[in-house]
MARLUMKOL-714234 format. One record per residue: residue in one letter; x, y, z negated of N, C-alpha, C in turn. Coordinates in steps of 0.05 Angstrom, whole numbers, plus 5000, padded with zeros to 4 digits. Layout:
<atoms>
AXYZXYZXYZ;...
</atoms>
This chain:
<atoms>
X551546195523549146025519549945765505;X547645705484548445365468546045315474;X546744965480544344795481543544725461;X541044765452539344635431539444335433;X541244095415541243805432539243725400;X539143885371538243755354537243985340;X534043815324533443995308532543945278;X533544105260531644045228528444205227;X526244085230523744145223522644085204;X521944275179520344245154518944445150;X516444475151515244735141512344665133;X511244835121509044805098506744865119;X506745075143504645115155505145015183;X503444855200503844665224502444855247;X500845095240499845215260501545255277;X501045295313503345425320505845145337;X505944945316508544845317508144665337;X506144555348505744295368507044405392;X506144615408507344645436511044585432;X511844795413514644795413515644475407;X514644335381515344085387515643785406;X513343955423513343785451515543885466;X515944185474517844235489521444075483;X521344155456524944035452523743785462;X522143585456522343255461522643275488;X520943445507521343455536523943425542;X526043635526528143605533530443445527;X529343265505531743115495532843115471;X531443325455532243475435532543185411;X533643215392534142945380532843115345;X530043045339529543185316528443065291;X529043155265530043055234527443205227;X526143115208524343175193523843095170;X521443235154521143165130518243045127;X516542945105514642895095511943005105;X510243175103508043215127508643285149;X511243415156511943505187513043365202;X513543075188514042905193512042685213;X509542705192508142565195506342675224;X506142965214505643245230506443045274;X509243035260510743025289510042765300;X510242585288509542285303506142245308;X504942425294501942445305501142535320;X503042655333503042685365504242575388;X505542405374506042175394509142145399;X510542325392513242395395515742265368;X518042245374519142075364520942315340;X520942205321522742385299524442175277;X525542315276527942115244527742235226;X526542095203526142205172528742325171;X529542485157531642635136531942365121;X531042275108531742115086533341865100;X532141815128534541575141537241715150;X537141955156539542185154541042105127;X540642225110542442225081542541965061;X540241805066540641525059539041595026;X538241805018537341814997534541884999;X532541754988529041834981528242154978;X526342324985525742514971525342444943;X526142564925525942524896525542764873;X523942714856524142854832521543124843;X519242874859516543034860516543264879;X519543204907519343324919520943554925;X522443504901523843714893526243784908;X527543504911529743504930529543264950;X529743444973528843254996531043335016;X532243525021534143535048537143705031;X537343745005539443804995541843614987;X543643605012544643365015547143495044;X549543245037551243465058551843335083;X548943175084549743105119547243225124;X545443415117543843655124545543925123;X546043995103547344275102550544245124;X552344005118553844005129553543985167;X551543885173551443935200550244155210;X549644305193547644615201550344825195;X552044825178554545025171556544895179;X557244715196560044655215560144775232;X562544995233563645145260564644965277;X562844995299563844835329566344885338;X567445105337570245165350572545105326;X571945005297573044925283575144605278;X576744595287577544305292577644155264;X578344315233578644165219575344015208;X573744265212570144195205569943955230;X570443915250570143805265570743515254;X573543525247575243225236572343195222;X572143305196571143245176567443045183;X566443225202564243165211564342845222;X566142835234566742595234567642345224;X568242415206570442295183566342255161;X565642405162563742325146560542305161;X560442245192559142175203556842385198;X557242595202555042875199554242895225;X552042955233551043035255550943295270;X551143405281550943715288547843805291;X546643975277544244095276544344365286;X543144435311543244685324540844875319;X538644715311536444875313534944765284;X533845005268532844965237530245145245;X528644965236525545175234524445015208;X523845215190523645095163521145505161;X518945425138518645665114518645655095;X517945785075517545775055515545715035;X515545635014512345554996511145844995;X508345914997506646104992507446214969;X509346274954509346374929508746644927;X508546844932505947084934502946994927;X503046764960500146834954498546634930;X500946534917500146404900499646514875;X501546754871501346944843498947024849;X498247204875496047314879493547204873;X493546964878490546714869490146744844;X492146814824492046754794492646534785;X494046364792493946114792495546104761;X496145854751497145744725500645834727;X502245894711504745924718506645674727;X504945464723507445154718506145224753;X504045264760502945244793505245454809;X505445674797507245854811509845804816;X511545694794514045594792514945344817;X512145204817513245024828513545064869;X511745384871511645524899514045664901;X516245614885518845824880521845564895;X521245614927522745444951525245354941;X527145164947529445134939530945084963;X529944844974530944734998530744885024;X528444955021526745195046529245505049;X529445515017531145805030533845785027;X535345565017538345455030538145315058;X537045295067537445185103537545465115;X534745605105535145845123537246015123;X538046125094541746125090542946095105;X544345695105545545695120545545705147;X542745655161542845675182542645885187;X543046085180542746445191546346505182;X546746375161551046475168551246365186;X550846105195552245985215549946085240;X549646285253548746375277550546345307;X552546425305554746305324553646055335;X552245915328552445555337549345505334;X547945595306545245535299542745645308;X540645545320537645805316536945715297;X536145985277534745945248531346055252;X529345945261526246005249525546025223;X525646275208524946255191521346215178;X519546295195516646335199515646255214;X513346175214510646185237511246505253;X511746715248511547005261514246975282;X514846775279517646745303517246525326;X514946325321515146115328514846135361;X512346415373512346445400514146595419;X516346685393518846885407520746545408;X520646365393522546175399521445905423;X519045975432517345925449518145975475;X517846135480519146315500521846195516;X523046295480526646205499527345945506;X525645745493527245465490524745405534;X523545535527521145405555522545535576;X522645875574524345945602527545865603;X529045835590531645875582532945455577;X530945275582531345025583533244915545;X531744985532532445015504535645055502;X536045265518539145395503537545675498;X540245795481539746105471542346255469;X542446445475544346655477545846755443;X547646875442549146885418547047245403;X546347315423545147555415542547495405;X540047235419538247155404538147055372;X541446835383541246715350542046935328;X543047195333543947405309540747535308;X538847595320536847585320535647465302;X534947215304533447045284534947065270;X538347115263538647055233538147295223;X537647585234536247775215533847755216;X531647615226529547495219529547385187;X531047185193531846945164533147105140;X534947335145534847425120533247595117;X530947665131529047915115527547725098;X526047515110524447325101525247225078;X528547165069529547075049529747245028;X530547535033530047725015528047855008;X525947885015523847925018522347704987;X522647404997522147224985522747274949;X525247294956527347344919526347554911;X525647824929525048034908522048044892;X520147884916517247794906518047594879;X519747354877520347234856521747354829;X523747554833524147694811522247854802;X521048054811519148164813516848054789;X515647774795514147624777515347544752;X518847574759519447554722520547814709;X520447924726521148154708518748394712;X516648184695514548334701513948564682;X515148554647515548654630517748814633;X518848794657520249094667522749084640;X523348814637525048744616528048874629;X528648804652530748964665529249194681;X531349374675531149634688532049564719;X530649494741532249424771529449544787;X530249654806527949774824528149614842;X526549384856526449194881524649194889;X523049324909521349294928521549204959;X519649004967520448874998517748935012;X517549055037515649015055517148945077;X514448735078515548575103514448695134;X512148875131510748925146511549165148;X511549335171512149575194510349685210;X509049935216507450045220508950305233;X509350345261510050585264507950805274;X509151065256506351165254506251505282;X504951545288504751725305507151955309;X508052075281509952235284510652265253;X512652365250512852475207511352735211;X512752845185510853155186510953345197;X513753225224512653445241512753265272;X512453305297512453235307515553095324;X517953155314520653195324521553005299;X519352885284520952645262519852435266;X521252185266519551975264518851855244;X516551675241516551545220514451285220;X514951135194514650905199512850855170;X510450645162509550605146510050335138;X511450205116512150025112510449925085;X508049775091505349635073503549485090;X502349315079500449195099496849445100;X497849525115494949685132492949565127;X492549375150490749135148489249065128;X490849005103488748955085486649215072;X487549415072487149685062483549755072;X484849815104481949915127482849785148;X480749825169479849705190480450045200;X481550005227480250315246479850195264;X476950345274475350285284475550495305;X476350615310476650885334478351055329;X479551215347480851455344484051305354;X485751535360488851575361490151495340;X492751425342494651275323494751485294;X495351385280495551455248497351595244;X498251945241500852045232501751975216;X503952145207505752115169502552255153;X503452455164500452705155498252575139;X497952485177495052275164495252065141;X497251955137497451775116497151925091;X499452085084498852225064496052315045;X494652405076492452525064489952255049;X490452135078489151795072489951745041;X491451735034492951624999491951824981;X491752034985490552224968486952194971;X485852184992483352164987482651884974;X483651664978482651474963483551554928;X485151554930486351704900483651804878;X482052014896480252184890477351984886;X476951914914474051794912474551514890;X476451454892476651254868475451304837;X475351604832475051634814471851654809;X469851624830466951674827466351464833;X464551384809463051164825459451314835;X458451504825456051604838455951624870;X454151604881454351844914455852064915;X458352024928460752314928461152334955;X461952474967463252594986465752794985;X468152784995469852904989472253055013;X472753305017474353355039476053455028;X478753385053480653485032482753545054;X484253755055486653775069488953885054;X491153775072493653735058494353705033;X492253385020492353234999491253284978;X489753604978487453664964485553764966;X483953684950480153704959479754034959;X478553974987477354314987474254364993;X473054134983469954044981469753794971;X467253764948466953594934464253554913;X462353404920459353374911458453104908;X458053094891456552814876453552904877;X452052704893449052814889447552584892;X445152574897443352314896443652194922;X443352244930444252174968447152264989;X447752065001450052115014449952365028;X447152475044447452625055446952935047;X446152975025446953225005449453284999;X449653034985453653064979455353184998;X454553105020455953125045455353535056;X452953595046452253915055453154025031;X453853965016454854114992457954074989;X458853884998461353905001462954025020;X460854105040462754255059461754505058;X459354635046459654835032460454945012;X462254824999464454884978467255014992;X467454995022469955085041470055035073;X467455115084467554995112469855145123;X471455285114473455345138475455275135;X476555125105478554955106478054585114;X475354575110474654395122475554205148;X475254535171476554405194479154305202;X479454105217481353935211481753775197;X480153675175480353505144480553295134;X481053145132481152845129476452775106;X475652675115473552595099473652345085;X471852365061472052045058469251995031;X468151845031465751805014465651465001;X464051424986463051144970461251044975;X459851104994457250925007457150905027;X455650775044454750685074454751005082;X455551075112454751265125452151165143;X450451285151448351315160446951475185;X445351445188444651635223445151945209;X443051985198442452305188445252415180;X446752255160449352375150451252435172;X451752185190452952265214453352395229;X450352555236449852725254451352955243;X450853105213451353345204454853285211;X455553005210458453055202459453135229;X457853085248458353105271458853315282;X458053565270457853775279460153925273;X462453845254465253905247467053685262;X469153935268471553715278473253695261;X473953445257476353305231477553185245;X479953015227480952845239480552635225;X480452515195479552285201477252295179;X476251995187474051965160473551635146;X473351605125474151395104471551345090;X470051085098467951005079468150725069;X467050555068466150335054464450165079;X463350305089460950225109460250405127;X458350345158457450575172455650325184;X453050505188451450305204452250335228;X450850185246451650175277450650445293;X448150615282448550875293449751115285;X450451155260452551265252455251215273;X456451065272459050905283457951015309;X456150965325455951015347456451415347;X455051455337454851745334458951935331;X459651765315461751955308464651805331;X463251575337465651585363465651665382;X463751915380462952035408465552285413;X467952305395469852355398471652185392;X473852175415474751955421477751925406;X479152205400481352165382480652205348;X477952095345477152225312477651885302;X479551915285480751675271477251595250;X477751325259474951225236475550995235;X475951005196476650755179474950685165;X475050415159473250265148474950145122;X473550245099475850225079475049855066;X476849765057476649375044477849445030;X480449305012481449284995483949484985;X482549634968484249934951486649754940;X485849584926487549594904490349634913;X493249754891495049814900495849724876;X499949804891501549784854500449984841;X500249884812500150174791503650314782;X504550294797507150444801507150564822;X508850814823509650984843512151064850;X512751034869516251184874516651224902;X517551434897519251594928522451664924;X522551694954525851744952526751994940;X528651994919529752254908532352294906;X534152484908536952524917537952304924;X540552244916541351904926539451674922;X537351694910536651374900532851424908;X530951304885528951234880527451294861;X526551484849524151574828521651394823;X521651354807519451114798518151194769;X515651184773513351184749510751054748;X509451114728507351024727505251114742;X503351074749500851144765498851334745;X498451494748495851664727493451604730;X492151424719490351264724487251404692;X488451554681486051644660485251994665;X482551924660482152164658480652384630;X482352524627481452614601478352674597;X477152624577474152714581472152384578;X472652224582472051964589473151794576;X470751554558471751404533473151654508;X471951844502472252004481473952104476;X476352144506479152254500478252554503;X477152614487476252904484475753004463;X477153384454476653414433475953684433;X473153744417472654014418474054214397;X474754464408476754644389475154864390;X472654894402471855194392469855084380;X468355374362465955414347463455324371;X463055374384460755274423461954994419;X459754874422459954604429458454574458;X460754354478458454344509456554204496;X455454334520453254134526453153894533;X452053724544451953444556451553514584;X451353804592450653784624453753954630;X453754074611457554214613459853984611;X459353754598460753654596461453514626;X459853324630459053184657460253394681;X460253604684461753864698464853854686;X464753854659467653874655470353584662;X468353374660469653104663469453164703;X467753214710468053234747470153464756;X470153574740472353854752475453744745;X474953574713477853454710478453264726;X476253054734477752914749478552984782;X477953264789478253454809482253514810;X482253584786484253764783487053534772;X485953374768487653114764488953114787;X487153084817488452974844488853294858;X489453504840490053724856494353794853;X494853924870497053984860497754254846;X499454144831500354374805502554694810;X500854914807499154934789496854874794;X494254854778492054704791490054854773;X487255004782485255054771482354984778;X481654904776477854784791476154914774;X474355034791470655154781469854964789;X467554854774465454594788463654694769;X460454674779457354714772455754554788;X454854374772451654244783453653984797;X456753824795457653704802458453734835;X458853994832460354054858462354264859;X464854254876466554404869466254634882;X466054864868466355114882469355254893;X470055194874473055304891475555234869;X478355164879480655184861482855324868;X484855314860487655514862489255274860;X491255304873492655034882496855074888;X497554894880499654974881501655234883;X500455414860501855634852504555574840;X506255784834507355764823507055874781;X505555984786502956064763500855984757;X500156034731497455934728495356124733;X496256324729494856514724493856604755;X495856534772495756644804493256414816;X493656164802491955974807489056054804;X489156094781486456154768484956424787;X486856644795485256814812484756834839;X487156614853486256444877483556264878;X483256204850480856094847478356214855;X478156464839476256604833475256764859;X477656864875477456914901476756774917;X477156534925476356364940473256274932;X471856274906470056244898467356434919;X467756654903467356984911467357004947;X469356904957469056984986466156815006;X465556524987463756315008461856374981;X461656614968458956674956457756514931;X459656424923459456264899459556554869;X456556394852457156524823458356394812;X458656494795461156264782460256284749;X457656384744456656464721456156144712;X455656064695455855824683457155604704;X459055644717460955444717462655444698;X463555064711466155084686468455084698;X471255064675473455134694475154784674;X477554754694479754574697481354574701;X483254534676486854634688488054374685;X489754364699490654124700493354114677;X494054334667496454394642494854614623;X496054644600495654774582495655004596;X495855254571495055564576496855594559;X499355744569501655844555500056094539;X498456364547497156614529494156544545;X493456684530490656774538488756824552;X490856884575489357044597488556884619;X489256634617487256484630484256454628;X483856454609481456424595479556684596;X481656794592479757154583479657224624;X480757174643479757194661477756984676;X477856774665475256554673473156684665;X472656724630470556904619468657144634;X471557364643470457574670469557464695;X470157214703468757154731465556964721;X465856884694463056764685463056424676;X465356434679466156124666464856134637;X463555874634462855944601463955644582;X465155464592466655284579469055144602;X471155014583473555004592473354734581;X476054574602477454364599479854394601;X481354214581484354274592486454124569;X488254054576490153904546491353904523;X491054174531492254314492494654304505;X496454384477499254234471500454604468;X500154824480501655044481501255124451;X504255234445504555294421502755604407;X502155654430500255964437496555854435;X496255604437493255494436491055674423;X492055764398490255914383489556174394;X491056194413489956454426487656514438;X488156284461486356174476482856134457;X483055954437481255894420480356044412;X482256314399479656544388478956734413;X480256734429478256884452476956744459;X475756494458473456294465471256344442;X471556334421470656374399468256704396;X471156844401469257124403468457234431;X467657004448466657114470464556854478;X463656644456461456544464462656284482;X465556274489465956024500465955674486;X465755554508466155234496469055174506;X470555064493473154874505473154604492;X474254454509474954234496477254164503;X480054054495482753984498483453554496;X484053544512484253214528487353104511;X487953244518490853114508491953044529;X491853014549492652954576493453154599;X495253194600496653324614496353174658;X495053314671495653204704497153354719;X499953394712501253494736502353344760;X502453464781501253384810504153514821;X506353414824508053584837507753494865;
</atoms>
């Protein structure tokens, strides 16, 4: 156990900080401050010593340097059991500083505001994240607070424990102080190497989420993002790996509609999907596109849920469901099961980068954010030209088969999906997984259209869409065999059009 006899207090946010600063004075604590925490501290009545009557020098240069100075650092990094640091401390009249609670300037949330860059630069800490440094090497002797998120765990110990702390607390807080500190630098590099001028992969979450189980129940796992800002859940049992997954994939999807959609989807692809005038059509047509893969499904839609919609949804068991809104009898309605996860979706936005873990290291790319068909990335190659109502089918099926995995085929008619073929190892196997699955929940498939998510190495993709009643195609070109495709479209009355865009979905 060390007694806390002195402390350095500077920090940008005061929430929080009054109880604990009453307690050290209770006890004697002898504490150094800076400029509002300063002011912070004697406005409560309690006694503090500027830093600046410490080092004998002014804050100066707009603030810039205010505690970088070596009768601060030097009394926070002197080893107590050290006799020569000892001499020295004395020899140059340094004080011993046991306890540092300091944070950092908002610099996140300052990029995040949009703010001016001379505004950002100047949220980029100096003083703030050398104390916590040193006071997190020197743990042996020091408590380092690096945050407000520590302040009621250092609450605790200094109130029950008569402000001493154990050697296992202070290693504690100092891996507190370096997540906070690293965390900090990679958000700051991050903003300059925004032009990805260096090739360095640095990502920091500070936030932890343990999630129900991984993908199977005998793994664990952990979601490391802030939740919170994302959705609200509002009912149901904890969140799997599973569930996440699928969660990331359906927003993926509904992102891409802005009309009335509805969308179900299991194991990360849609196996019902209808855009219609009202939420609650969308919603009977989407689960007539596959009510039996349905069950179990993750849901998720772009408008308010509602009484009427609720009820129908009610009548399937899922596991979760993802809107924008629910009125209060809706909400009432679907928590009438008590492990049915229900989120309330706020703020999508994400990185437009992606990466997962791959053999030793980290895979990183861009986000696929276009969809062929839309803003005129479309080009017709047969003699049939669509239509304007084929088309609108062909842009909904592509942006279907975009969020499907590869191999990937989609029928869609009247902006609803009838059925796809899904992670084949063929296209061709896709395409008649399709047609089967179509065929079994009674779907014609006579003027639907079709959606591949890759080119058509020969023909016979096409010439078997044709036999099930497909009468125009989407898809990216690029196979050196294309013309094949094209004159069997040609002499059989089909439309295609080719994107240039390739969506494979591994």
């Amino acid at each position: 156990m060390k007694k806390i006899k002195s402390a350095l207090i500077s920090v940008y946010y005061k929430d929080g900080l009054e109880p604990i600063v009453r307690r050290l004075a209770a006890d004697g604590v002898k504490i150094y401050s800076t400029g509002g925490t300063l002011s912070f501290i004697e406005g409560l009545g309690l006694a503090a010593t500027a830093v600046e009557d410490l080092t004998g020098y002014p804050s100066i240069l707009g603030g810039r340097v205010k505690t970088l100075h070596p009768k601060v650092f030097g009394g926070i990094l002197a080893r107590r059991d050290n006799a020569q640091d000892g001499q020295q401390m004395g020899q140059y009249e340094i004080p011993e500083i046991d306890l540092v609670i300091v944070d950092l300037y908002p610099f996140e949330q300052t990029v995040a505001s949009g703010a001016e860059e001379q505004a950002i630069i100047e949220k980029i800490d100096i003083g703030g994240i050398s104390l916590i440094r040193a006071a997190a090497k020197n743990f042996k002797d020091v408590v380092i607070v690096p945050s407000v998120e520590q302040y009621a765990e250092l609450l605790e110990i200094i109130t029950s424990q008569q402000c001493s702390t154990t050697l296992e607390q202070r290693r504690r807080f100092a891996a507190y102080a370096f997540n906070v500190s690293s965390h900090y630098d990679a958000a700051i590099f991050n903003y300059f190497n925004l032009q990805e001028q260096l090739s360095v992969f640095k990502r920091s979450f500070a936030n932890g989420t343990v999630l129900r189980y991984g993908e199977n129940p005998h793994q664990n796992a952990t979601f490391f993002g802030d939740i919170d800002r994302m959705f609200d859940k509002l009912n149901g049992k904890d969140i799997s790996y599973n569930n996440m997954l699928d969660i990331d994939a359906a927003i993926n999807l509904i992102e891409e509609f802005t009309e009335p959609t509805f969308a179900i989807l299991k194991h990360n692809n849609a196996c019902g999907v209808a855009t219609r005038p009202t939420l609650l059509e969308a919603w009977k047509d989407a689960l007539s596109g596959d009510p039996v893969s349905a069950f179990g499904g993750v849901l998720i839609c772009n408008r308010e849920v509602d009484a009427a919609t609720a009820e129908e949804i009610n009548k399937l068991f899922f596991e979760v469901i993802l809107a924008p809104a629910y009125s209060a009898e809706a909400l009432e309605i679907l928590k009438s099961k008590k492990n049915r996860i229900i989120l309330l979706l706020k703020d999508t936005t994400r990185c437009n980068k992606q990466f997962r873990s791959l053999l030793n290291g980290v895979a990183v790319q861009d986000r696929d954010l276009k969809v062929g068909g839309i803003d005129g990335e479309v080009r017709s190659v047969t003699e049939k030209q669509v239509t304007d109502e084929q088309m609108a089918d062909l842009i909904f099926a592509n942006k279907l088969v975009k969020q499907s995995k590869s191999n990937a085929i989609v029928f869609a008619k009247n902006g609803m999906l009838l059925a796809s073929g899904i992670g084949q190892t063929s296209r061709v196997d896709a395409l008649k997984q399709a047609v089967a699955k179509a065929h079994s929940f009674g779907f014609d498939l006579k003027g639907a259209v079709m959606a591949s998510d890759a080119f058509f190495p020969f023909s016979d993709c096409v010439e078997l869409a044709h036999e099930a009643g497909v009468n125009a195609v989407i898809a990216p070109g690029g196979s050196i065999r294309d013309q094949e495709s094209i004159d069997y479209c040609n002499a059989n009355g089909m439309a295609m059009v080719f994107t240039g865009l390739r969506h494979f979905k591994h």
